[in-house]
C-alpha positions in Angstrom: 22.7 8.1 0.0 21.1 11.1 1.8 17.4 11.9 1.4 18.1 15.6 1.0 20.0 15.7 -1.6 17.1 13.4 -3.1 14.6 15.8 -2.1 16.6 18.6 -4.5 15.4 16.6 -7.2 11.3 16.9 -6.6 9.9 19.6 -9.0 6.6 21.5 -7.9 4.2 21.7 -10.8 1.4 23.7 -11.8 -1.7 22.8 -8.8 0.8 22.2 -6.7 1.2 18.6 -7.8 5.3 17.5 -7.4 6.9 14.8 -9.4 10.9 13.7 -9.4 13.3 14.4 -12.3 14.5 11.0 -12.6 16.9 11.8 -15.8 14.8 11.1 -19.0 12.0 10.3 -16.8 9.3 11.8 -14.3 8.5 10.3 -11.6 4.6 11.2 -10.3 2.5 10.1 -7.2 -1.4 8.8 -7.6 -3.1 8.4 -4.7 -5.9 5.3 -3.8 -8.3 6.0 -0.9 -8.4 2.6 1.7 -11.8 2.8 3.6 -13.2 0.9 6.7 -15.6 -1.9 6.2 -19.4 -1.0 7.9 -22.7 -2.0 7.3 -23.9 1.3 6.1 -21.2 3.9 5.1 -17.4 3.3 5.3 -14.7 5.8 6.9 -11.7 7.1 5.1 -8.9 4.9 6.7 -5.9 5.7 4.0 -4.5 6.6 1.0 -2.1 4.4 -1.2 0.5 5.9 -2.7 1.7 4.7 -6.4 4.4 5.4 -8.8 3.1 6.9 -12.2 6.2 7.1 -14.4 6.3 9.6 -17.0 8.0 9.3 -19.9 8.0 13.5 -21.9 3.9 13.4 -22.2 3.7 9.6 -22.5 2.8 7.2 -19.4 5.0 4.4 -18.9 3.3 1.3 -16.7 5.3 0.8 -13.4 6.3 -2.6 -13.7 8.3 -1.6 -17.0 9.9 1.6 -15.6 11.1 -0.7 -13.0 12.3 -3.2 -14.9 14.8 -1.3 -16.5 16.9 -0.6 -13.5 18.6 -3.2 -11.3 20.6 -3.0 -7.8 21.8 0.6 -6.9 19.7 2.3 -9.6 16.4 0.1 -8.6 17.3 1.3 -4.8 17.3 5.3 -5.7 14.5 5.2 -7.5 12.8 3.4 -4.8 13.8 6.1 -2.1 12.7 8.7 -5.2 9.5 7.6 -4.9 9.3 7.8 -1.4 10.2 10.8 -1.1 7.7 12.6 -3.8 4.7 10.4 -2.4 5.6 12.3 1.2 5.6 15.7 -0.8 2.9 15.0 -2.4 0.8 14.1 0.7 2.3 16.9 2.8 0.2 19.2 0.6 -2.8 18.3 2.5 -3.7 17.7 5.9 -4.1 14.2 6.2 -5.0 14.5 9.8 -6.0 10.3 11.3 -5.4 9.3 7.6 -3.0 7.2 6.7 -0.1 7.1 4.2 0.5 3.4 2.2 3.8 3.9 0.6 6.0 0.9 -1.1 8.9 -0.9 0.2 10.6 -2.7 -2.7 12.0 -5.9 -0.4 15.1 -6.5 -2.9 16.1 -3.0 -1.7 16.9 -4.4 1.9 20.1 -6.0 0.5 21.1 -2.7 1.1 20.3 -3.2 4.4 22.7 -0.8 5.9 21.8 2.0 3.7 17.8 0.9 3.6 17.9 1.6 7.5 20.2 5.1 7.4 17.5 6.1 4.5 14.5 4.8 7.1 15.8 7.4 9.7 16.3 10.3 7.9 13.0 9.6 6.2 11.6 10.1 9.9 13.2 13.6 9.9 11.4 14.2 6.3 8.2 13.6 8.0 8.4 15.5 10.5 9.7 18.1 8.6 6.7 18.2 5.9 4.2 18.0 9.3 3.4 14.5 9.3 3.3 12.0 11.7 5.2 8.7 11.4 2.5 6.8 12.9 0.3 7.6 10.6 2.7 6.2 7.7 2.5 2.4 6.6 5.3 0.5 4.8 3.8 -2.0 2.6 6.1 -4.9 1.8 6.1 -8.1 -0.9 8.5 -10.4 -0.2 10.9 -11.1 -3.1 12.3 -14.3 -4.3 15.9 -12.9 -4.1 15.2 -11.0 -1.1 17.7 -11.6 2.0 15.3 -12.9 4.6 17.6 -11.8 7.4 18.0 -8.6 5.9 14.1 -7.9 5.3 13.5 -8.9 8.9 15.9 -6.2 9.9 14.3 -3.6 8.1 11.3 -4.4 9.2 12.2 -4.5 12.5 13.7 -1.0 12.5 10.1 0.3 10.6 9.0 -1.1 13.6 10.9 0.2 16.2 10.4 4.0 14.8 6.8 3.7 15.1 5.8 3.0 11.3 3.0 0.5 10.7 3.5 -2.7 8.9 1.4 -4.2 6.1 2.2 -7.6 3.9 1.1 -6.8 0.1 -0.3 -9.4 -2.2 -1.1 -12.3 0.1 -2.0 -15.2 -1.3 0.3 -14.6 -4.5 3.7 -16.7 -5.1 5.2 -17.4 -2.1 2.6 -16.1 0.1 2.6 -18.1 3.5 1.5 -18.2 6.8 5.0 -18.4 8.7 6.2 -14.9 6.5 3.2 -13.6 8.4 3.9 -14.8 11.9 7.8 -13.5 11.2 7.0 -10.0 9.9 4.4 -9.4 13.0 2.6 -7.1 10.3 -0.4 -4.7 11.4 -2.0 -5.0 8.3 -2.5 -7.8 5.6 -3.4 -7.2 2.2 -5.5 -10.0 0.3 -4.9 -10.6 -3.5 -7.6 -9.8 -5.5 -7.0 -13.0 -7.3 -6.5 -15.4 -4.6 -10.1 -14.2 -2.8 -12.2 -14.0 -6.1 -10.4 -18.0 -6.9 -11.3 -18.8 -3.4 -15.1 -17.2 -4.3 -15.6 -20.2 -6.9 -17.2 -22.6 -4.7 -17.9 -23.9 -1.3 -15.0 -26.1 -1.4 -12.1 -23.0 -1.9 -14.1 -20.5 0.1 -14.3 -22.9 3.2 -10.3 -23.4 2.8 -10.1 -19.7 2.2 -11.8 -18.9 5.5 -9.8 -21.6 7.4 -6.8 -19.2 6.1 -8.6 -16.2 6.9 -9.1 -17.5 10.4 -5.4 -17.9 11.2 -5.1 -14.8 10.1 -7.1 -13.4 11.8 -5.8 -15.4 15.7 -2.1 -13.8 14.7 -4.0 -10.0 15.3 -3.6 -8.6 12.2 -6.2 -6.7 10.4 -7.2 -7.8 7.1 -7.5 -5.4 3.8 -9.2 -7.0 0.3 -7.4 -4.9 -2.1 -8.6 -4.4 -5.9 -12.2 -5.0 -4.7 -14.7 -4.3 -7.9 -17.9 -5.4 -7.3 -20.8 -5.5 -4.4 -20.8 -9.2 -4.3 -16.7 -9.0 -3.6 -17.5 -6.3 -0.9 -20.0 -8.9 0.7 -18.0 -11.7 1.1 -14.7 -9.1 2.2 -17.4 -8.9 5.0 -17.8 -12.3 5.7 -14.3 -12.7 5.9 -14.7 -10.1 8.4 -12.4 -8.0 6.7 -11.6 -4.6 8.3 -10.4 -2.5 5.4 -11.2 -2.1 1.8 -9.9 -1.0 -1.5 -10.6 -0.9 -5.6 -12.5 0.8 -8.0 -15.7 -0.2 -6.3 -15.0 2.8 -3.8 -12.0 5.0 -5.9 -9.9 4.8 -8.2 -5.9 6.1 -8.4 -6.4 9.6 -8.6 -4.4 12.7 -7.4 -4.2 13.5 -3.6 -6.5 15.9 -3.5 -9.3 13.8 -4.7 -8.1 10.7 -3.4 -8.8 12.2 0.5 -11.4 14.4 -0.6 -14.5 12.1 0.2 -14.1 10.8 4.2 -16.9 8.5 4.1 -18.4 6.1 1.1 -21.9 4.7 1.2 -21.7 0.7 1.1 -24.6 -1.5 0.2 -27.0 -2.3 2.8 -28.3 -5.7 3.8 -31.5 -5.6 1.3 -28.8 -5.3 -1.3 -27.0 -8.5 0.0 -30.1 -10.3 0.6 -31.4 -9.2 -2.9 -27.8 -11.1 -4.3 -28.2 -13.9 -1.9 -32.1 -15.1 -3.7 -30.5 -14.1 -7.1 
């Protein structure tokens, strides 16, 4: 696989927006802003990146554009999307903010190929402008997945200067050990796991015990799919660093996704106000 002849594929449309030709189907980027958690206003920290399949004019859901493909085909059209989410970005000058891009973990059975893709995807950086520093690989760890060959890949990210982020803890086979193996920068709380954990004091005591590990390994913490002040508050509590959901943006195009550098956030009276209620 080379990344160039990949890149051949990535069609500029109309506002400058570029999407893959992926046979029958299009392959488009949305974009989710990730802010830092304050008292008063939060900073633009990130962007996620996101696969938005199209299908002619009709929007096909990711998980079911994925599941049509398996091994080889799976692997390109992860590297496809990739490489359009970098396009995409390098239309706008991201500056300190990050990039949150995908790494499919059944992909690293290609582990060989995953890692020549990994370094000519640093010369596609640094070719569109961008820095890879500024560039975090997001990984779920997959039933099927190699765990040798994961840890490899990770360890090359590593290596080049990419940072690290565990998706969806707390779902499936979330643990504590893939944390301390994977030496991530970054994890990612399940929305579903943090608002079960919400239900009473018994869970949210066991969820802070968890949070509290997490938090001696060094790793910052980021309470994804947040919706609602009172989710914000107790993200807070959990002295969580970073935040994302529809509470602060939702999916949108890159332009708008970067466009607002700072969000307001409730202030104490507001929690106080919750607290009495």
């Amino acid at each position: 696989m080379r990344l160039d002849q990949l890149t051949t594929r990535i069609v500029e449309l109309d506002g400058g927006h570029r999407t893959f030709d992926f046979g029958t189907f299009q392959l488009h980027s949305a974009f989710q802003p990730i802010y830092e958690i304050s008292r008063s206003s939060g900073a633009l920290y990130g962007v996620e990146a996101l696969a938005r399949p199209m299908l002619g004019a009709q929007s096909v859901e990711p998980p079911a554009f994925f599941a049509r493909l398996e091994g080889w085909d799976r692997f390109i059209a992860d590297w496809a999307c990739l490489c359009v989410h970098l396009a995409n970005a390098a239309a706008w000058q991201l500056g300190e903010t990050r990039l949150f891009v995908n790494l499919n973990p059944h992909s690293c059975s290609y582990r060989d190929q995953m890692i020549t893709g990994i370094e000519q995807y640093c010369d596609l950086i640094a070719d569109y402008g961008l820095r890879r520093d500024k560039v975090v690989f997001e990984i779920t760890e997959g039933a099927d997945c190699p765990r040798s060959d994961l840890l490899a890949v990770v360890e090359k990210l590593r290596a080049l200067g990419f940072g690290i982020a565990i998706d969806d803890f707390g779902r499936g086979k979330s643990d504590l050990l893939r944390v301390i193996e994977l030496r991530p920068d970054i994890v990612k709380i399940d929305a579903g796991w943090f608002r079960k954990m919400m239900e009473n004091e018994a869970s949210q005591q066991f969820a802070h015990s968890i949070i509290q590990k997490l938090h001696g390994l060094g790793t910052h913490l980021l309470f994804e799919s947040v919706e609602t002040p009172r989710e914000l508050h107790w993200a807070r509590d959990c002295a969580g660093s970073l935040i994302q959901g529809w509470l602060f943006g939702k999916a949108t195009n890159m332009g708008e996704a970067a466009s607002r550098k700072s969000v307001k956030m409730p202030d104490e009276d507001t929690r106080r106000a919750r607290n009495r209620a």
